[in-house]
PDB file with one MODEL, atoms N, CA, C and O in Angstrom:
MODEL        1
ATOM      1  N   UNK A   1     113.177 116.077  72.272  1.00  0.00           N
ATOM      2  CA  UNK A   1     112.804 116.307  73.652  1.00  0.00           C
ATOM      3  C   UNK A   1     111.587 115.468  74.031  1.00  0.00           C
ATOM      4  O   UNK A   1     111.607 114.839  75.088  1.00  0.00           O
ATOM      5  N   UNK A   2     110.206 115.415  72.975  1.00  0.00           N
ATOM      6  CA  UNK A   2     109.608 114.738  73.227  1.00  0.00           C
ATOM      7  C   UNK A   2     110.070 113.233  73.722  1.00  0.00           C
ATOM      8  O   UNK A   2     109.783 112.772  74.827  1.00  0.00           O
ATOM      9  N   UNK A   3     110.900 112.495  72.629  1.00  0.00           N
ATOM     10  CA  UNK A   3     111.242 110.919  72.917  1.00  0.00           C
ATOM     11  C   UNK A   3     111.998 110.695  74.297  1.00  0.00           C
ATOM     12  O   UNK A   3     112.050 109.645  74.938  1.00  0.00           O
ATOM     13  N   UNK A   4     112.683 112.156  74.668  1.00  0.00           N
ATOM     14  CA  UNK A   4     113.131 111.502  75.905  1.00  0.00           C
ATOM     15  C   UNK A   4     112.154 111.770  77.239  1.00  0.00           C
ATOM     16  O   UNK A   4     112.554 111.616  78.393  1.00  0.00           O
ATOM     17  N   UNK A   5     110.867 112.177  76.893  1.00  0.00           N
ATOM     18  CA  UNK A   5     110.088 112.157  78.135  1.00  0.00           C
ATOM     19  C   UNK A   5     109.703 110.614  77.984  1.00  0.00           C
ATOM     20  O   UNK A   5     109.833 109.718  78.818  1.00  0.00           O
ATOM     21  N   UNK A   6     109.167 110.555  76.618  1.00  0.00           N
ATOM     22  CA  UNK A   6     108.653 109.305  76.451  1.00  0.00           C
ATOM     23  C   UNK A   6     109.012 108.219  77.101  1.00  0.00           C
ATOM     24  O   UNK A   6     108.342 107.418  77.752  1.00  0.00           O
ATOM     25  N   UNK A   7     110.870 108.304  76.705  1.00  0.00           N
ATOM     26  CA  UNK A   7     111.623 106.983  76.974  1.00  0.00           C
ATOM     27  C   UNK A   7     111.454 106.875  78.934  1.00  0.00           C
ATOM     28  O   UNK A   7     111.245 105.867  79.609  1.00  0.00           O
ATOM     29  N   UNK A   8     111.647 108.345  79.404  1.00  0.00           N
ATOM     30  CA  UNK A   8     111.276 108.257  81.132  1.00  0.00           C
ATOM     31  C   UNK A   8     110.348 108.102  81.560  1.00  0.00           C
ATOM     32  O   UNK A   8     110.281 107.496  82.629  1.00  0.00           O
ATOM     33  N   UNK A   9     109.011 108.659  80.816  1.00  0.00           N
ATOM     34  CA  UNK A   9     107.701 107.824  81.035  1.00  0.00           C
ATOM     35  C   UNK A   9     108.110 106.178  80.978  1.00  0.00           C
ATOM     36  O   UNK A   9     108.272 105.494  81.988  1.00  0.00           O
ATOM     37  N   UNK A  10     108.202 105.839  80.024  1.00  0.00           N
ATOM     38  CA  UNK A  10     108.658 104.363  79.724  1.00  0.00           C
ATOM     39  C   UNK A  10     109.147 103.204  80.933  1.00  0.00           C
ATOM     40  O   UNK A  10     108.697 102.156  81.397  1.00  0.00           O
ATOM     41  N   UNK A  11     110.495 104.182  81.152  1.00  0.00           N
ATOM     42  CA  UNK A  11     111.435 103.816  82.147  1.00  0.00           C
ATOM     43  C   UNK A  11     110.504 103.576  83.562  1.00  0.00           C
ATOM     44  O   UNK A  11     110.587 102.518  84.186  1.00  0.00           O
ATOM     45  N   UNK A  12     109.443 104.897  84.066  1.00  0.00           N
ATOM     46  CA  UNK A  12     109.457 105.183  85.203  1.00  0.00           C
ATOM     47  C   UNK A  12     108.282 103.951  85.484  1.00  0.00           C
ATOM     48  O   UNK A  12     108.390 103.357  86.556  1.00  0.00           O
ATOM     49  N   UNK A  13     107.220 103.567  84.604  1.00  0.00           N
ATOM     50  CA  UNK A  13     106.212 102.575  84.190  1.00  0.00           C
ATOM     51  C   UNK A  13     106.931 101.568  84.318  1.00  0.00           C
ATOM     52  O   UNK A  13     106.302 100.626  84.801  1.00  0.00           O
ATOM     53  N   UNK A  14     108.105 101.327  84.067  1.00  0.00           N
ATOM     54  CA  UNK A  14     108.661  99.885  83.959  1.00  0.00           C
ATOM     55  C   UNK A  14     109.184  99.740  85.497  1.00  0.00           C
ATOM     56  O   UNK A  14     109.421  98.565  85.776  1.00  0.00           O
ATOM     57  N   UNK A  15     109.323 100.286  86.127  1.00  0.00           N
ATOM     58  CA  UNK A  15     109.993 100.468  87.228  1.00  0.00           C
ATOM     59  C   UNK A  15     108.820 100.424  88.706  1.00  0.00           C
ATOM     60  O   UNK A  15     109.025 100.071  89.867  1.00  0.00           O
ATOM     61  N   UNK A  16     107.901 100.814  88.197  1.00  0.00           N
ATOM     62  CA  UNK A  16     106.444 100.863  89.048  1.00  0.00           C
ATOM     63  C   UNK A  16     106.032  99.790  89.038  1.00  0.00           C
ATOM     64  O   UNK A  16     105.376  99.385  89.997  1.00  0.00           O
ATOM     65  N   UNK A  17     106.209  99.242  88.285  1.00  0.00           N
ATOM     66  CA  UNK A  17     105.216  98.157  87.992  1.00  0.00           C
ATOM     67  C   UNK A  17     105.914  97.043  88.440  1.00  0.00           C
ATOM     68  O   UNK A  17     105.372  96.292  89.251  1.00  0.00           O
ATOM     69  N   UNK A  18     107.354  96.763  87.916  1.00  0.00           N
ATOM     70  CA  UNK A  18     108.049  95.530  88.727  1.00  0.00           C
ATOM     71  C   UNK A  18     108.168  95.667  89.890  1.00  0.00           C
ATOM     72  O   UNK A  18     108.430  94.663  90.553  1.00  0.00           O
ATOM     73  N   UNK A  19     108.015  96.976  90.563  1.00  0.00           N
ATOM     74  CA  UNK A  19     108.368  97.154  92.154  1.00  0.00           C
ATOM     75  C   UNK A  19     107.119  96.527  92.944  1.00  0.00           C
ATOM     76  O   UNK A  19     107.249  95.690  93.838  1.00  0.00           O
ATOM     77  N   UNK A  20     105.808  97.077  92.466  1.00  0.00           N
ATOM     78  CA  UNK A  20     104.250  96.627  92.690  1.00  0.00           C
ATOM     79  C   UNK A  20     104.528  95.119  92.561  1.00  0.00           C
ATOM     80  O   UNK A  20     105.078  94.603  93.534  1.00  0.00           O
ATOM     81  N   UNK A  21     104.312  94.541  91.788  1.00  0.00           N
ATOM     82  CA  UNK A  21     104.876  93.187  91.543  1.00  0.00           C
ATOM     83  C   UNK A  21     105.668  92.261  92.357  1.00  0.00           C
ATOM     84  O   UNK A  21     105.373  91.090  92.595  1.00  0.00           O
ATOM     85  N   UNK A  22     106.663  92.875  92.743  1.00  0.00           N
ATOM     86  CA  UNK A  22     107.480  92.438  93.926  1.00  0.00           C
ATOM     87  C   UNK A  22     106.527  92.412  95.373  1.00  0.00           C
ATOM     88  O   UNK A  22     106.250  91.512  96.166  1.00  0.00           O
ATOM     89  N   UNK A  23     106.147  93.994  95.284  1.00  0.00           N
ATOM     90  CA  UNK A  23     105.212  94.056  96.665  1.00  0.00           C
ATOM     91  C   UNK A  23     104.450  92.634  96.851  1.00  0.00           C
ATOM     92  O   UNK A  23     104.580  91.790  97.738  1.00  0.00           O
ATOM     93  N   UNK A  24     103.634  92.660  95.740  1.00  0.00           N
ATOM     94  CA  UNK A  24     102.499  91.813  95.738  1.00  0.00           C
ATOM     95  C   UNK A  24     103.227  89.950  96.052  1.00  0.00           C
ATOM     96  O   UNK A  24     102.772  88.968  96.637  1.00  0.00           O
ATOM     97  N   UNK A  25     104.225  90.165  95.473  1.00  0.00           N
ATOM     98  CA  UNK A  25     104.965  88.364  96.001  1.00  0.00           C
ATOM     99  C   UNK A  25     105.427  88.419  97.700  1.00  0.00           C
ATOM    100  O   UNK A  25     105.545  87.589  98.602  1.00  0.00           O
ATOM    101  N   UNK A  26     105.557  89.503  97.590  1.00  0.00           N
ATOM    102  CA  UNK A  26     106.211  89.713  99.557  1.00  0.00           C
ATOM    103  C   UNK A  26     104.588  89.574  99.959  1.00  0.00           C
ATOM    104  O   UNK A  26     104.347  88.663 100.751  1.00  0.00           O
ATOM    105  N   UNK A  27     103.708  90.193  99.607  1.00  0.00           N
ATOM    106  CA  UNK A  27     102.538  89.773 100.244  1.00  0.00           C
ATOM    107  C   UNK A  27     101.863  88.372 100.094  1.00  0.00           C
ATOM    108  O   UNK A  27     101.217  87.960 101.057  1.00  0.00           O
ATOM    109  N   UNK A  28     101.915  87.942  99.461  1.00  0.00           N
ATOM    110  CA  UNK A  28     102.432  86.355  98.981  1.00  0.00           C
ATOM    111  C   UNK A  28     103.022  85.431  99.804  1.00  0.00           C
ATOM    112  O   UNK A  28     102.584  84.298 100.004  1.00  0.00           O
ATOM    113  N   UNK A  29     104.361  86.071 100.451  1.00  0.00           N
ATOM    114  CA  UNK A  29     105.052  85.145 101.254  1.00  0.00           C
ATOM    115  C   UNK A  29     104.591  84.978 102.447  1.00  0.00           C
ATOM    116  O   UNK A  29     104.559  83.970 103.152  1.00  0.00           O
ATOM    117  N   UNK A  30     104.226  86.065 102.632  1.00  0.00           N
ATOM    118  CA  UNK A  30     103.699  86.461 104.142  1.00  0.00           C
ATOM    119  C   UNK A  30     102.508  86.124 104.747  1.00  0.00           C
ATOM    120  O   UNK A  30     102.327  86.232 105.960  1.00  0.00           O
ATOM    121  N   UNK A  31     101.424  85.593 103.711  1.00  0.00           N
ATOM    122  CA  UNK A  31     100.572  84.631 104.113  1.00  0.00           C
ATOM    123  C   UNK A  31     100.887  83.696 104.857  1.00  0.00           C
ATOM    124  O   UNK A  31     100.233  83.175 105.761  1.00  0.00           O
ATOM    125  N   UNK A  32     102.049  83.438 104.430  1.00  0.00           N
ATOM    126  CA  UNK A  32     102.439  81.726 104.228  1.00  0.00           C
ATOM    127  C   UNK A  32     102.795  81.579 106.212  1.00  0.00           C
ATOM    128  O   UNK A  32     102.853  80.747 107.117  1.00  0.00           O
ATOM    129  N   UNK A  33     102.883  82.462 106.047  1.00  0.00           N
ATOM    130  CA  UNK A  33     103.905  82.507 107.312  1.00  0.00           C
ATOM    131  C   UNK A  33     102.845  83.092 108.871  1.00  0.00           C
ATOM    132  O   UNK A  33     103.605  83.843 109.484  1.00  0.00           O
ATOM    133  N   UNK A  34     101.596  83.016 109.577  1.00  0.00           N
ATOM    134  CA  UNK A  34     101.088  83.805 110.074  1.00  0.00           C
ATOM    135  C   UNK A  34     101.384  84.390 111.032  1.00  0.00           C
ATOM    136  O   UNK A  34     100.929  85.475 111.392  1.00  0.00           O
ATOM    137  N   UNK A  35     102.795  83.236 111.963  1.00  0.00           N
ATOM    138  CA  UNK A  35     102.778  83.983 113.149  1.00  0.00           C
ATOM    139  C   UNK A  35     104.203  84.638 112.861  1.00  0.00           C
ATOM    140  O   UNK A  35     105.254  84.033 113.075  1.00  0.00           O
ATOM    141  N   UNK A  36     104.138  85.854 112.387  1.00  0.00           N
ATOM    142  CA  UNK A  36     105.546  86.248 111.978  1.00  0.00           C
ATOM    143  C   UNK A  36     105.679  87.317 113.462  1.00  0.00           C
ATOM    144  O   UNK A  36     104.714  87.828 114.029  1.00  0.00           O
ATOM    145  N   UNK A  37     107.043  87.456 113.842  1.00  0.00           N
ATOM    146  CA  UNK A  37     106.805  88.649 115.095  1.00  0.00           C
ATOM    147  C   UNK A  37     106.439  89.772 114.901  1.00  0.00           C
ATOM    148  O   UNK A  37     106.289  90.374 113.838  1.00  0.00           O
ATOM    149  N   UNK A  38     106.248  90.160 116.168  1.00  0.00           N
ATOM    150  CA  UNK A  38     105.541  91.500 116.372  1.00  0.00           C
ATOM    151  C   UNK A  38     106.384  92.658 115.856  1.00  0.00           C
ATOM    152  O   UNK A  38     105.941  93.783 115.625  1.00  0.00           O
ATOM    153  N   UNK A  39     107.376  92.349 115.732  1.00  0.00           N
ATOM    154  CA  UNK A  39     108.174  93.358 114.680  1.00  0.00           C
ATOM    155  C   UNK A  39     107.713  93.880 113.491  1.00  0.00           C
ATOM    156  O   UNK A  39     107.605  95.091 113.293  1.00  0.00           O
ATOM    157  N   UNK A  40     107.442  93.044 112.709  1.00  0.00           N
ATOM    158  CA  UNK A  40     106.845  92.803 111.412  1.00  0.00           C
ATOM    159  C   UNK A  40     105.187  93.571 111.127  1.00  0.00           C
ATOM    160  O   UNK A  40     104.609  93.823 110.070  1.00  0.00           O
ATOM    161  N   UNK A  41     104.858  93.744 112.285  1.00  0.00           N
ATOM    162  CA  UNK A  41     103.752  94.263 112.269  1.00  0.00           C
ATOM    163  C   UNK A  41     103.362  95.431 111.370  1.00  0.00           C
ATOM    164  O   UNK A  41     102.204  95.430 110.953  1.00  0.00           O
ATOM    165  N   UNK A  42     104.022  96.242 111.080  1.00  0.00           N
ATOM    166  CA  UNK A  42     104.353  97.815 110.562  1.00  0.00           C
ATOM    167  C   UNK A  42     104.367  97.320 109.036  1.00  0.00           C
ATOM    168  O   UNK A  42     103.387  97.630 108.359  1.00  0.00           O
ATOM    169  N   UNK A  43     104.952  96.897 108.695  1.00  0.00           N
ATOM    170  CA  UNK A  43     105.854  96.287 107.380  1.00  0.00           C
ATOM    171  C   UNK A  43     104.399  95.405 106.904  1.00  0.00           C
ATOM    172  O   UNK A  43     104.006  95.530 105.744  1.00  0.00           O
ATOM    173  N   UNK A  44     103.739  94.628 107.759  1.00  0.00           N
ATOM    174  CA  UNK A  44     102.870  93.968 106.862  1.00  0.00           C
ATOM    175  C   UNK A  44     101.555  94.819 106.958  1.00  0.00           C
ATOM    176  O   UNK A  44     100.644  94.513 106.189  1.00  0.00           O
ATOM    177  N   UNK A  45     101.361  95.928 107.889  1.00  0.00           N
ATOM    178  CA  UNK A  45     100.332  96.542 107.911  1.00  0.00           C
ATOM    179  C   UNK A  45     100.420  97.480 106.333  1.00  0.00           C
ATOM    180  O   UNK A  45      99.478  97.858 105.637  1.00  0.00           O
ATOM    181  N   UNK A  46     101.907  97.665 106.112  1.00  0.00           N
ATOM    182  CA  UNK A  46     102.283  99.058 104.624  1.00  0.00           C
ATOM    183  C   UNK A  46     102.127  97.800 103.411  1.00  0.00           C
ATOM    184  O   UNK A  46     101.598  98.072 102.333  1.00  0.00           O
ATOM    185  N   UNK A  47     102.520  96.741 103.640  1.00  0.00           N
ATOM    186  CA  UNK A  47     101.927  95.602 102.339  1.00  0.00           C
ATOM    187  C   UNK A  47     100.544  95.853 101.998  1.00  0.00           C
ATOM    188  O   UNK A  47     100.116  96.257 100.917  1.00  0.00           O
ATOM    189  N   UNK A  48      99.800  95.526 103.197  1.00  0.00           N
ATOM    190  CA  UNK A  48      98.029  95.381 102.952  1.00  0.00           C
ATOM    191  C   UNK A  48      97.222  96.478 102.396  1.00  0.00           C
ATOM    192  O   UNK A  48      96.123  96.505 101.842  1.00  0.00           O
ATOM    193  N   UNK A  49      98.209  97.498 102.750  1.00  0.00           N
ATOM    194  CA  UNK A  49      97.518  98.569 102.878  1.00  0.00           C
ATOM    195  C   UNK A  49      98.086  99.442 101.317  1.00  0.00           C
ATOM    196  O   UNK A  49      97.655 100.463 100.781  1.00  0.00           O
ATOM    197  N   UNK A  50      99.172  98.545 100.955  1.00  0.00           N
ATOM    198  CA  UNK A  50      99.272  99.042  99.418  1.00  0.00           C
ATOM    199  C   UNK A  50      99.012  98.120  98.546  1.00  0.00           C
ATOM    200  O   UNK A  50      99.703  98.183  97.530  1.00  0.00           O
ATOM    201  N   UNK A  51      97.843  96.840  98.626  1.00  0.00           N
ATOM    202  CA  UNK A  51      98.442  96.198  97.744  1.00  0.00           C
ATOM    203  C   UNK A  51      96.282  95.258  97.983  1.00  0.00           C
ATOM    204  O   UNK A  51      95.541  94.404  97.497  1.00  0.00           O
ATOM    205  N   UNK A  52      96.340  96.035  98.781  1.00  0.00           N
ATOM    206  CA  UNK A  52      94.499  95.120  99.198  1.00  0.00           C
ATOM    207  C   UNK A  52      93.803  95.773  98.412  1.00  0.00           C
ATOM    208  O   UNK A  52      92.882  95.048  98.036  1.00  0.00           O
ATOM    209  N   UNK A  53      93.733  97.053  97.825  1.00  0.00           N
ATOM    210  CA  UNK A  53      92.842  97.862  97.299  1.00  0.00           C
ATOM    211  C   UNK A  53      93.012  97.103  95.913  1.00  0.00           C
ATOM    212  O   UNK A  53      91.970  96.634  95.455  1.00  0.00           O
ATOM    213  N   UNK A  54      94.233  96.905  95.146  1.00  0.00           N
ATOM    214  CA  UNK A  54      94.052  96.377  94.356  1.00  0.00           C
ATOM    215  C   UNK A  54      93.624  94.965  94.184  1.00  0.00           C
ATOM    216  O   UNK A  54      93.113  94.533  93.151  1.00  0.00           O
ATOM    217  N   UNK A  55      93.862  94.267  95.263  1.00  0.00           N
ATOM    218  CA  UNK A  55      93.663  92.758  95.213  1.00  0.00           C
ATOM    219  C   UNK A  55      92.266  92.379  95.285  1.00  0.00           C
ATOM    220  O   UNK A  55      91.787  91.361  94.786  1.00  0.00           O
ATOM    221  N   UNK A  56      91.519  93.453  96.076  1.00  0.00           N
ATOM    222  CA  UNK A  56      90.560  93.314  96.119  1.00  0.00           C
ATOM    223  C   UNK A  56      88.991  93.384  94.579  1.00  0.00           C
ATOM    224  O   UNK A  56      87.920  92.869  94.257  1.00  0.00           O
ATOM    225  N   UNK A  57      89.852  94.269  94.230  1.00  0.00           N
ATOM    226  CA  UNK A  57      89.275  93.694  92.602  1.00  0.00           C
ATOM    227  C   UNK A  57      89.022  92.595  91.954  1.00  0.00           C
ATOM    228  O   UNK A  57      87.943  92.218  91.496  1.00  0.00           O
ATOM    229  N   UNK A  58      90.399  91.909  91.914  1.00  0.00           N
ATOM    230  CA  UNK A  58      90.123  90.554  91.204  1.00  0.00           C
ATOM    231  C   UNK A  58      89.756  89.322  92.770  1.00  0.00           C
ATOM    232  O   UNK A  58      90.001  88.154  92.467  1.00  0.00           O
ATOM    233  N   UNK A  59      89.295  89.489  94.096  1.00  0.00           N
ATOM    234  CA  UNK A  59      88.783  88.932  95.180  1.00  0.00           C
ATOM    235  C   UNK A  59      87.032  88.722  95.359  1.00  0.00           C
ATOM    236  O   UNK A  59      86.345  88.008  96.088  1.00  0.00           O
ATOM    237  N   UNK A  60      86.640  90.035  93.981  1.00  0.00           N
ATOM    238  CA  UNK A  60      85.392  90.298  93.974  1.00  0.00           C
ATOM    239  C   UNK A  60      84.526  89.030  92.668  1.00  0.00           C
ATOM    240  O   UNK A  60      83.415  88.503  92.725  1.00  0.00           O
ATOM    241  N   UNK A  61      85.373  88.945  91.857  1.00  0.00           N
ATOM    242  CA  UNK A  61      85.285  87.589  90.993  1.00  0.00           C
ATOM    243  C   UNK A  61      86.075  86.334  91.187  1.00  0.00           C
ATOM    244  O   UNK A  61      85.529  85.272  90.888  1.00  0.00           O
ATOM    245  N   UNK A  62      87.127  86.331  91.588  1.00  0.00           N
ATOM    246  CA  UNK A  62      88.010  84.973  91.785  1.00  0.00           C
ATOM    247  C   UNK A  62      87.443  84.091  93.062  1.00  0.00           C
ATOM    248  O   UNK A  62      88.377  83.804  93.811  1.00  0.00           O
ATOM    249  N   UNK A  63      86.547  83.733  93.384  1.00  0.00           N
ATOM    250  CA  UNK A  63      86.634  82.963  95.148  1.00  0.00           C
ATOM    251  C   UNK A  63      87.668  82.468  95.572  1.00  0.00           C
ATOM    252  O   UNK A  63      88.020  81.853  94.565  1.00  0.00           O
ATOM    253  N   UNK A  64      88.526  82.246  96.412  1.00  0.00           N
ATOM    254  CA  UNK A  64      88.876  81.351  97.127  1.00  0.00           C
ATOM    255  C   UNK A  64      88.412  79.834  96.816  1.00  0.00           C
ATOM    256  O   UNK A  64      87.244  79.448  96.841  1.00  0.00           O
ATOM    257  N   UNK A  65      89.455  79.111  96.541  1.00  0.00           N
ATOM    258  CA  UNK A  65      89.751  77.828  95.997  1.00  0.00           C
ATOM    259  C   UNK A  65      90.126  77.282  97.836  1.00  0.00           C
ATOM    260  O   UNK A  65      91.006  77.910  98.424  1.00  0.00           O
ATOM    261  N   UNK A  66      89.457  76.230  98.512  1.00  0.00           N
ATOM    262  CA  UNK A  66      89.982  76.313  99.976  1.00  0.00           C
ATOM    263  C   UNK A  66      90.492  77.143 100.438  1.00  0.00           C
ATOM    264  O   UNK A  66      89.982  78.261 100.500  1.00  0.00           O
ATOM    265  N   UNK A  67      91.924  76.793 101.016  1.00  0.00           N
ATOM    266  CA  UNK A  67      92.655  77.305 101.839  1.00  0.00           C
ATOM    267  C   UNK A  67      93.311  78.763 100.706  1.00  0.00           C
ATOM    268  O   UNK A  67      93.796  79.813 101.126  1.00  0.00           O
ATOM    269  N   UNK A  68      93.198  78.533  99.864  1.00  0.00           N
ATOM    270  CA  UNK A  68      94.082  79.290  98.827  1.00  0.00           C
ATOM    271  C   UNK A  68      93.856  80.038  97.965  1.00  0.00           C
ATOM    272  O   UNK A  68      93.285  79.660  96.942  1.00  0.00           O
ATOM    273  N   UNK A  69      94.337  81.590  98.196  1.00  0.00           N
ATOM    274  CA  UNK A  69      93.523  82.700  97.330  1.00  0.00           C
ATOM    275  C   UNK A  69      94.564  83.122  95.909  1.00  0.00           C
ATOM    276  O   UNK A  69      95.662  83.667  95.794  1.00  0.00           O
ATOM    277  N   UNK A  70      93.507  82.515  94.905  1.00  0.00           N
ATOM    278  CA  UNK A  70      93.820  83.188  93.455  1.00  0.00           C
ATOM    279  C   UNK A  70      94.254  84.480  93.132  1.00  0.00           C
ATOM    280  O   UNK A  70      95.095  84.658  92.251  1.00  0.00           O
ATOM    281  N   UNK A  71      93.637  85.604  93.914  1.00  0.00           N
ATOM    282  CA  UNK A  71      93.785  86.531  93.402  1.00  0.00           C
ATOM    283  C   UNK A  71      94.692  87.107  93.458  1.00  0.00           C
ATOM    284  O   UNK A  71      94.629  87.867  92.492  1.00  0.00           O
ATOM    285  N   UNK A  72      95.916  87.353  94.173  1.00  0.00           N
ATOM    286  CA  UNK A  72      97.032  87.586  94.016  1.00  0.00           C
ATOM    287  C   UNK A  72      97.657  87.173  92.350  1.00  0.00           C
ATOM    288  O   UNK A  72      97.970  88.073  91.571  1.00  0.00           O
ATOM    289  N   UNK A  73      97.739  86.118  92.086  1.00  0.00           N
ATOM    290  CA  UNK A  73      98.054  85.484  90.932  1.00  0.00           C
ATOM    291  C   UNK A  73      97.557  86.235  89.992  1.00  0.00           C
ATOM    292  O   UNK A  73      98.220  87.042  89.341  1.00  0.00           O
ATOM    293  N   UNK A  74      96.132  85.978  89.834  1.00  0.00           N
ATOM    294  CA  UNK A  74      95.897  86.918  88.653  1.00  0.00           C
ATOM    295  C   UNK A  74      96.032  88.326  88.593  1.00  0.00           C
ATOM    296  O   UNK A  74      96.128  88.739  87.438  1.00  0.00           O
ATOM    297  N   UNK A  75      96.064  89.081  89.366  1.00  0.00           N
ATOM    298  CA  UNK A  75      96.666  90.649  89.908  1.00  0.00           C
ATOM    299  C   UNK A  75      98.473  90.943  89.415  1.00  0.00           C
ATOM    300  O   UNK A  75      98.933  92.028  89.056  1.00  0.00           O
ATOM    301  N   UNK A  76      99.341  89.445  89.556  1.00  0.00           N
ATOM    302  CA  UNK A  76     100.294  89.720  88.907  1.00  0.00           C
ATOM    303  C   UNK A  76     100.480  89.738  87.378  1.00  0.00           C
ATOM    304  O   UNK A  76     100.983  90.598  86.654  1.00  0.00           O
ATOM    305  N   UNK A  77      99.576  87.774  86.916  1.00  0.00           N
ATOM    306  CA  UNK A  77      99.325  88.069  85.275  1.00  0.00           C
ATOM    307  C   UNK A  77      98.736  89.685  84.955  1.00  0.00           C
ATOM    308  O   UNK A  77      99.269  90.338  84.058  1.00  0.00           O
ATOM    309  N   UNK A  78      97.691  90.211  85.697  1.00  0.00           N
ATOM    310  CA  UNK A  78      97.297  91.626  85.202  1.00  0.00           C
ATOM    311  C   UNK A  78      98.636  92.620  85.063  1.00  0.00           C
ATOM    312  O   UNK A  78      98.634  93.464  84.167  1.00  0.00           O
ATOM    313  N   UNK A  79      99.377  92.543  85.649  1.00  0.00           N
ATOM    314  CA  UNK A  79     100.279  93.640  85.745  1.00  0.00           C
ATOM    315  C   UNK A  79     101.403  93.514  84.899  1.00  0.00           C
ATOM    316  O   UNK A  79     101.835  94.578  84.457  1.00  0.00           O
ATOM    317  N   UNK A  80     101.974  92.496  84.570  1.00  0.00           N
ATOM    318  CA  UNK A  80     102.628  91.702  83.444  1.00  0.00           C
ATOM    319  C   UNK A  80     102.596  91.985  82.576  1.00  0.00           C
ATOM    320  O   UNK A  80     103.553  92.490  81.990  1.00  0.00           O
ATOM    321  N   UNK A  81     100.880  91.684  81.836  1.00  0.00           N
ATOM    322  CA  UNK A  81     100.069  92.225  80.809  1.00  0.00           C
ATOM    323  C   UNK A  81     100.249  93.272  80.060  1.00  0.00           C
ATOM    324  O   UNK A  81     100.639  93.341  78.895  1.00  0.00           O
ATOM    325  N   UNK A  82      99.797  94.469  81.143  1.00  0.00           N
ATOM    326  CA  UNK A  82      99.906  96.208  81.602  1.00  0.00           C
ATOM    327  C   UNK A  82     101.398  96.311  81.166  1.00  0.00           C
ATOM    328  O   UNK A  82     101.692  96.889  80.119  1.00  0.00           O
ATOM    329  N   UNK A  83     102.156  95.856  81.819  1.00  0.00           N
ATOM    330  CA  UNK A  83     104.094  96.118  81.676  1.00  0.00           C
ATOM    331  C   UNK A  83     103.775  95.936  80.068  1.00  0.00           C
ATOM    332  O   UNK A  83     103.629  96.913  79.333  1.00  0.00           O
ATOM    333  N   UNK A  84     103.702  94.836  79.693  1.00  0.00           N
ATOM    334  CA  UNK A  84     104.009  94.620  78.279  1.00  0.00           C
ATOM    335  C   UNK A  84     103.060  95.582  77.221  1.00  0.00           C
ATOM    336  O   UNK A  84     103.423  96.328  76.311  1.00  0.00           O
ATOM    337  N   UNK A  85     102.300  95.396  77.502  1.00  0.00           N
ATOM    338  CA  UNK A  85     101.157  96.684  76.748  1.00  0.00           C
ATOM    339  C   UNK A  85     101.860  98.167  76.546  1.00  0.00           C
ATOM    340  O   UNK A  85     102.226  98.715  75.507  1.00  0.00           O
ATOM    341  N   UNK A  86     101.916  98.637  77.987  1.00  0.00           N
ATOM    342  CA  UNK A  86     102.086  99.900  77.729  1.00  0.00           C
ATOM    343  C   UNK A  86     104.252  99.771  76.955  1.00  0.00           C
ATOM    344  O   UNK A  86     104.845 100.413  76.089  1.00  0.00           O
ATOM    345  N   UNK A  87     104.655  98.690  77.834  1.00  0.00           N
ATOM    346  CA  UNK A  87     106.023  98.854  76.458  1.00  0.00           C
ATOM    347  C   UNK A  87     105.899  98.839  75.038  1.00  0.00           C
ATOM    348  O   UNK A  87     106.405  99.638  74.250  1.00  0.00           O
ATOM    349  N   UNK A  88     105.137  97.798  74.773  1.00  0.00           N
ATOM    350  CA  UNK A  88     104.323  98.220  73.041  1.00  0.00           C
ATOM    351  C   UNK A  88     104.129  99.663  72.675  1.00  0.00           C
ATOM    352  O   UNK A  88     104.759 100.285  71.820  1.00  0.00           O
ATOM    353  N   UNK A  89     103.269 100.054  73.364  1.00  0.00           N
ATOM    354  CA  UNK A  89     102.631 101.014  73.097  1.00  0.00           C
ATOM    355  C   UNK A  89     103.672 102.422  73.292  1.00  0.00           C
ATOM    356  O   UNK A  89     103.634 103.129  72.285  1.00  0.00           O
ATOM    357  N   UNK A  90     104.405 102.849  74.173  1.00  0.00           N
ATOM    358  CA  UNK A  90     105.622 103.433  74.203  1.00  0.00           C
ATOM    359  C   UNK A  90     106.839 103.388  73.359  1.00  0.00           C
ATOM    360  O   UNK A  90     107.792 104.167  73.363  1.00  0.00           O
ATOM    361  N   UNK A  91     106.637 102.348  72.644  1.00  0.00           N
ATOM    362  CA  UNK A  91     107.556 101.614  71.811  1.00  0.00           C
ATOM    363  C   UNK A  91     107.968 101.922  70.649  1.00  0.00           C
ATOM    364  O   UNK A  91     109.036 102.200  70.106  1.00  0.00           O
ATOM    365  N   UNK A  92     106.049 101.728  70.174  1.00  0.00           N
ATOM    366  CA  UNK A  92     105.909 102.876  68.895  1.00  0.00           C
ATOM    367  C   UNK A  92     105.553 104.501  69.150  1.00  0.00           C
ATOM    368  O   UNK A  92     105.062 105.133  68.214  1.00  0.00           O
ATOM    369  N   UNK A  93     105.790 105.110  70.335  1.00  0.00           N
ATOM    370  CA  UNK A  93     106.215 106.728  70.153  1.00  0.00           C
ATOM    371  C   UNK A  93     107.267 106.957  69.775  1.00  0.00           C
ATOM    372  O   UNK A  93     107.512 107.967  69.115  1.00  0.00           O
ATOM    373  N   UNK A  94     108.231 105.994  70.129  1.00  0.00           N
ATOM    374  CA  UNK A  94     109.552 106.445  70.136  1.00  0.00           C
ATOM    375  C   UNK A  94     109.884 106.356  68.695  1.00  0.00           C
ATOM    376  O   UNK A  94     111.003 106.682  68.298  1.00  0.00           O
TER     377      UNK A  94
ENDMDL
END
């Protein structure tokens, strides 16, 4: 009983984290793009607003390179990292 919480802990971590991940490339794209319509407004206000708190961490050491912000990037290597770590580490409960 234990291994199968484990394995859904496992599962549910693996699943958080690529979804976050994704978020964070849609917020990514959407730079790219500024005058997107007023439609979009809602949708990029629920990006910023899930995804700035964290970005803003690695924004507090990374500067801005010109036009072009690092920290996204390294916020994904971080999460990558995290994915693979905690699968290790889940790995050997099981």
């Amino acid at each position: 009983m234990v291994l199968d919480v484990v394995a859904h802990l496992q599962q549910f971590l693996d699943v958080f984290l690529t979804v976050y991940t994704v978020v964070l490339l849609l917020v990514i794209l959407t730079s790219w793009f500024p005058r997107l319509p007023y439609s979009f407004t809602p949708v990029l206000r629920f990006l910023h607003d899930v995804c700035d708190p964290y970005l803003n961490i690695f924004r507090r050491f990374i500067p801005p390179v010109g036009p072009l912000d690092l920290s996204p990037m390294a916020a994904i290597v971080v999460l990558i990292f995290v994915r693979e770590l905690l699968d290790s580490l889940m790995g050997r409960l099981h």
